[in-house]
GUMIPA-236087 format. One record per residue: x, y, z of N, C-alpha, C in turn; residue in three letters. Coordinates in Angstrom, 3 decimals, decimal comma. Example, Ala and Ser with C-alpha at 12.3 -4.5 7.8 and 13.67 -1.06 7.14 Angstrom:
2
+----------+----------+----------+----------+----------+----------+----------+----------+----------+------+
!       nx !       ny !       nz !      cax !      cay !      caz !       cx !       cy !       cz ! code !
+----------+----------+----------+----------+----------+----------+----------+----------+----------+------+
!   13,190 !   -5,690 !    7,800 !   12,300 !   -4,500 !    7,800 !   13,200 !   -3,300 !    7,800 !  ala !
!   12,850 !   -2,250 !    7,080 !   13,670 !   -1,060 !    7,140 !   12,900 !    0,030 !    7,870 !  ser !
+----------+----------+----------+----------+----------+----------+----------+----------+----------+------+
This chain:
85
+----------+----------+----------+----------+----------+----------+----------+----------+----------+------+
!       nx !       ny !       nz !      cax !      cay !      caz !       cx !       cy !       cz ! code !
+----------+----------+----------+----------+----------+----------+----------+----------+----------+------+
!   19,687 !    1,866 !   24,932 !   19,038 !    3,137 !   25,206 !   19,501 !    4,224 !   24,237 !  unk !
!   20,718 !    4,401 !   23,985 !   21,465 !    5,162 !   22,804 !   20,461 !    4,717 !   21,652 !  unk !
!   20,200 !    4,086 !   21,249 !   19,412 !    3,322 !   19,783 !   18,175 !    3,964 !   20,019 !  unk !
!   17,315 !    4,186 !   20,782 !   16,226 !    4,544 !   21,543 !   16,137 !    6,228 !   21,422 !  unk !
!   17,387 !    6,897 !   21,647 !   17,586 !    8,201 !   21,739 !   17,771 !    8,862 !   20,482 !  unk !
!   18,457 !    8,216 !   19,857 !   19,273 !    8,028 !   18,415 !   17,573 !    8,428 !   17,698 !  unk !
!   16,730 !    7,220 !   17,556 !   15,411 !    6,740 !   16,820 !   14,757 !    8,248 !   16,862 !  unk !
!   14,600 !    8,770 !   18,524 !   13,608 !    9,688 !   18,810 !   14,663 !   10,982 !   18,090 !  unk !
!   15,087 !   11,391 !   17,901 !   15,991 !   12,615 !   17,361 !   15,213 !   12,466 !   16,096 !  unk !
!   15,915 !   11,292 !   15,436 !   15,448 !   11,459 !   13,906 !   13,889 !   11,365 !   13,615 !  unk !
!   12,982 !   10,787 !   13,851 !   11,502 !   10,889 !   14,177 !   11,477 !   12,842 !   14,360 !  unk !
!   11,870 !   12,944 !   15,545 !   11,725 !   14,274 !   15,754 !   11,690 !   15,049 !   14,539 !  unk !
!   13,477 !   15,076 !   13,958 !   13,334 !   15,600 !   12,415 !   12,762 !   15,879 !   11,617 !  unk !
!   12,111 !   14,201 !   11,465 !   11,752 !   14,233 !   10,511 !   10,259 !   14,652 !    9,912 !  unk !
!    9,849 !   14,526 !   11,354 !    8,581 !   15,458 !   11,475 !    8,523 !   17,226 !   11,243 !  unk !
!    9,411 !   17,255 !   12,415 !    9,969 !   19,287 !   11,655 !   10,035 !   19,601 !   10,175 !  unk !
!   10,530 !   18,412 !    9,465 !   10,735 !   18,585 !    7,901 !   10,035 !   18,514 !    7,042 !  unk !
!    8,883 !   17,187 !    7,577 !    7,680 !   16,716 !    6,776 !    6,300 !   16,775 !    7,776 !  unk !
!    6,129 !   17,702 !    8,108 !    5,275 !   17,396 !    8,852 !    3,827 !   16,802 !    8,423 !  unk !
!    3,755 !   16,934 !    7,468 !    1,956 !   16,588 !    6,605 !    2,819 !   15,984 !    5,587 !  unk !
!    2,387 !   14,836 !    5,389 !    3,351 !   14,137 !    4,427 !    1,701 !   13,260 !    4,131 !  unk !
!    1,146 !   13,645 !    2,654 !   -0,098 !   12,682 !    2,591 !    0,710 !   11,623 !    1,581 !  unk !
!   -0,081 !   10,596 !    1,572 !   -0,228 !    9,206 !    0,841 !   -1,023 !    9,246 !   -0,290 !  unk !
!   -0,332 !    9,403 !   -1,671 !   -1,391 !    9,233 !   -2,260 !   -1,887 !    8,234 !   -3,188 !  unk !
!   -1,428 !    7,412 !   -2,405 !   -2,304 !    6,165 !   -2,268 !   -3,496 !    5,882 !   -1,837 !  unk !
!   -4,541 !    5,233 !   -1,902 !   -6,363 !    5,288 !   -1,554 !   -5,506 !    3,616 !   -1,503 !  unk !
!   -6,418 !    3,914 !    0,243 !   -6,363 !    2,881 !    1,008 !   -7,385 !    2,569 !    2,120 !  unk !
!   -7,676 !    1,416 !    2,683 !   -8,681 !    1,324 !    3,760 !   -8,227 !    1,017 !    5,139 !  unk !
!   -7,038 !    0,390 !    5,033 !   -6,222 !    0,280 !    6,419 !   -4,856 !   -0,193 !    6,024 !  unk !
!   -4,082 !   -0,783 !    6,977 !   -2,525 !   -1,113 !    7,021 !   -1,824 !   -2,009 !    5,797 !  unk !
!   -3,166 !   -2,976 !    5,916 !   -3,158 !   -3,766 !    4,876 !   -3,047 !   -3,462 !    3,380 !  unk !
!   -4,206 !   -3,002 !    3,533 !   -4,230 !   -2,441 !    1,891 !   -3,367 !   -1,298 !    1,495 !  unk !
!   -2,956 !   -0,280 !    2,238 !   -1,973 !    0,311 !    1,689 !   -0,281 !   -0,558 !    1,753 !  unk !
!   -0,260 !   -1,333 !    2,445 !    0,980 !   -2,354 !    1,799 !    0,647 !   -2,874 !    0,793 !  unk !
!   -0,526 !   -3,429 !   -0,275 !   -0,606 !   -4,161 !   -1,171 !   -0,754 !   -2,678 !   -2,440 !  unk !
!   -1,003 !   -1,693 !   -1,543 !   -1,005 !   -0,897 !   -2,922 !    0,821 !   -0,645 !   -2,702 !  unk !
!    1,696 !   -0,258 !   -1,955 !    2,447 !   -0,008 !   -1,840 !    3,489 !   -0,929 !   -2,758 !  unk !
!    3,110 !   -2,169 !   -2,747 !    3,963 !   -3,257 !   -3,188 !    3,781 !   -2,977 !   -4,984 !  unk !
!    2,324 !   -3,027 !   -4,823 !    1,851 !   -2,750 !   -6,771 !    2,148 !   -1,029 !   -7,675 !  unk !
!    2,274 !   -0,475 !   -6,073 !    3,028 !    1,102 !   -6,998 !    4,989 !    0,978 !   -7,086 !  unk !
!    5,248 !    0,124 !   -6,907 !    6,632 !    0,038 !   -7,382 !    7,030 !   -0,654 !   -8,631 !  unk !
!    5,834 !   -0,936 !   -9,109 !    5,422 !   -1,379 !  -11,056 !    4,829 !   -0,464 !  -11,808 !  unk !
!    4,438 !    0,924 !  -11,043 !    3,189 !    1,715 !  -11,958 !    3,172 !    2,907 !  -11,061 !  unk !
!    2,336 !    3,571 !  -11,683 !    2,094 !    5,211 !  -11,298 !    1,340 !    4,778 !  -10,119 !  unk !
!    1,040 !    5,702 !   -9,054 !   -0,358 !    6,090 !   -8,034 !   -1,035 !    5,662 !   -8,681 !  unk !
!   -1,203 !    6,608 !   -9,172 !   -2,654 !    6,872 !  -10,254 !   -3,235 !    5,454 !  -10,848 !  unk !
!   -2,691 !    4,776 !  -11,345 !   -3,517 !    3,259 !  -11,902 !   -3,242 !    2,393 !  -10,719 !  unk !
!   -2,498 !    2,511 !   -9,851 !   -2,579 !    1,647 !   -8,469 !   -4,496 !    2,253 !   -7,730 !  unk !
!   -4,225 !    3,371 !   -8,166 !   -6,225 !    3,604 !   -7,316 !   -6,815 !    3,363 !   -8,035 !  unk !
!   -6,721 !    3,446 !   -9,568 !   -7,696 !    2,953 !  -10,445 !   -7,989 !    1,901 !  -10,266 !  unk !
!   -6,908 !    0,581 !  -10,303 !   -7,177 !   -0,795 !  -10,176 !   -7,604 !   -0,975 !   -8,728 !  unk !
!   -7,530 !   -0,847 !   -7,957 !   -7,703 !   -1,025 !   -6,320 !   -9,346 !   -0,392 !   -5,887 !  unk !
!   -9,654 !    0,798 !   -6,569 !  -11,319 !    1,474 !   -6,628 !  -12,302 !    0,400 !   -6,126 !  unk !
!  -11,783 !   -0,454 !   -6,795 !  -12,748 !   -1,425 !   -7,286 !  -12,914 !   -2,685 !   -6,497 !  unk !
!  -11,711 !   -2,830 !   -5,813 !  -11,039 !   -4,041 !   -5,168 !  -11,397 !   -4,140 !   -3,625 !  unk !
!  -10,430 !   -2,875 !   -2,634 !  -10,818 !   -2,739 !   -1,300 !  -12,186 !   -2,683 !   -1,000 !  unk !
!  -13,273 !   -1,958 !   -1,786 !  -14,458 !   -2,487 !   -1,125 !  -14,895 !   -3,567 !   -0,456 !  unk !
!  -14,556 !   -4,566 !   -1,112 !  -15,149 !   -6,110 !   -1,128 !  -13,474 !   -6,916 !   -0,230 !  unk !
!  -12,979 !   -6,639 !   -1,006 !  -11,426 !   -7,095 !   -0,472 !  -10,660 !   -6,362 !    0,415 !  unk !
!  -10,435 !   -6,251 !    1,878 !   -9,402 !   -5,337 !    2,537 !   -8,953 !   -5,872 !    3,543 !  unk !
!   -8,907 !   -7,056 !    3,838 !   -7,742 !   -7,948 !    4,395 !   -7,306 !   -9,031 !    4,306 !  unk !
!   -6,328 !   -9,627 !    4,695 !   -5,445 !  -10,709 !    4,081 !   -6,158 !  -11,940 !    3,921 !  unk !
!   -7,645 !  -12,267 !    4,631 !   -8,208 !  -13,379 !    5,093 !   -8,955 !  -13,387 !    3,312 !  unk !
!   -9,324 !  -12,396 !    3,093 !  -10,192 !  -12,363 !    1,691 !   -9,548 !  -12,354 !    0,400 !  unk !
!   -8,308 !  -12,386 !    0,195 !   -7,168 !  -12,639 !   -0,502 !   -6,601 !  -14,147 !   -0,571 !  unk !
!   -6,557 !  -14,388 !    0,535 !   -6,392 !  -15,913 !    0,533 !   -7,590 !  -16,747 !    0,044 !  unk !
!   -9,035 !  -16,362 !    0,280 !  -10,491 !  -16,729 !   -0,221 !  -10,002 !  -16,944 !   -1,571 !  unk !
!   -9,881 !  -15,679 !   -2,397 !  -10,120 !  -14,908 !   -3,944 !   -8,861 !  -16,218 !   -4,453 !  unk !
!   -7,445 !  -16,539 !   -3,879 !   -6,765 !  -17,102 !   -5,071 !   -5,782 !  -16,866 !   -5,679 !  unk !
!   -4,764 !  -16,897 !   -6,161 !   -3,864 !  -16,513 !   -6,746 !   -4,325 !  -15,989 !   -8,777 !  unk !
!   -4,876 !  -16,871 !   -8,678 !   -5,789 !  -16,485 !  -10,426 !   -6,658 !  -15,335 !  -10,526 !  unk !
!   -7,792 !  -15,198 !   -9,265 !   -8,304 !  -14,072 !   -9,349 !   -8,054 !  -12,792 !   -8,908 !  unk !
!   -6,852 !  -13,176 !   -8,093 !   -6,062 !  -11,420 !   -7,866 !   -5,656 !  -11,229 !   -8,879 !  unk !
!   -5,193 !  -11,959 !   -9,606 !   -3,855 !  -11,745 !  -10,971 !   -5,070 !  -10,983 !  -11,930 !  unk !
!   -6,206 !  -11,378 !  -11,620 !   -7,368 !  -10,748 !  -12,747 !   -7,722 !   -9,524 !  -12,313 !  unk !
!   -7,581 !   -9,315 !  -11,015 !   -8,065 !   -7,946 !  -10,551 !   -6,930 !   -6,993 !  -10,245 !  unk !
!   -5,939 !   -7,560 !  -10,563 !   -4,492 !   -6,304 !  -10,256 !   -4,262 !   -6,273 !  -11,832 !  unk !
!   -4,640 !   -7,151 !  -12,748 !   -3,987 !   -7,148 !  -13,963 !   -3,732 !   -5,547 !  -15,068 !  unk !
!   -4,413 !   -4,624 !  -14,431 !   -3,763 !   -3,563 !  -15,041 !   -3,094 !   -2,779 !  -14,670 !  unk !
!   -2,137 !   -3,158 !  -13,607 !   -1,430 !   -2,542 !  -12,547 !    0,036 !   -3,194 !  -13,631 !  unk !
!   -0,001 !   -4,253 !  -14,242 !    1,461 !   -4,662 !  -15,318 !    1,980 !   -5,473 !  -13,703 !  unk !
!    1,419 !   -5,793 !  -12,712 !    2,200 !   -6,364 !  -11,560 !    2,017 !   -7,801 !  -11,365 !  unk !
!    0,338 !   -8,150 !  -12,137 !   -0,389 !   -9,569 !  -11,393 !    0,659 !  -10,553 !  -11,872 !  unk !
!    1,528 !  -11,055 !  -12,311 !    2,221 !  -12,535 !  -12,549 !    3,645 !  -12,081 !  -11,307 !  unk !
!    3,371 !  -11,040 !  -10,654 !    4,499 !  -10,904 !   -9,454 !    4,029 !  -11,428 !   -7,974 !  unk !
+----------+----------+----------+----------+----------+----------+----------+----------+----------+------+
C-alpha cells in the first residue's frame, strides 16, 4: 500500500509540473507510438513522422507488421538509419 501511495504522490507531481506535456510524435494509437518511440532513439521526431506519414495509414497494428515481413519494414523505416535494428 506504501508503493501505491508512494506512485500516487509522484503522478500527482508530476502532473503539477507537466501538466500538457504533447508528443511530438504522429501516431494512431499505443502501438504505433511505441514503434515510433523505438525508431526516434536513432533520429530526430521530425524524420520519425516523415517516414511513418506514409506507413500508419495502411499499417497500425502489430497483426499488419507481422503480414508486411521483416524485409519490407526494413524498406519502409529505411530512412529513419534504424531498419537493420
Amino acid at each position: 500500500m506504501i508503493a501505491n501511495k508512494r506512485a500516487a504522490t509522484v503522478l500527482r507531481l508530476l502532473n503539477k509540473f507537466y501538466p500538457r506535456v504533447s508528443v511530438p510524435l504522429k501516431h494512431r494509437n499505443l502501438f504505433t507510438l511505441l514503434v515510433s518511440v523505438a525508431l526516434s532513439a536513432q533520429t530526430t521526431d521530425v524524420n520519425v513522422n516523415k517516414a511513418t506519414r506514409k506507413i500508419y495509414p495502411k499499417f497500425n497494428h502489430p497483426k499488419h507488421f507481422v503480414r508486411l515481413g521483416r524485409k519490407k519494414i526494413e524498406k519502409l523505416i529505411r530512412s529513419t538509419g534504424f531498419f537493420k535494428r
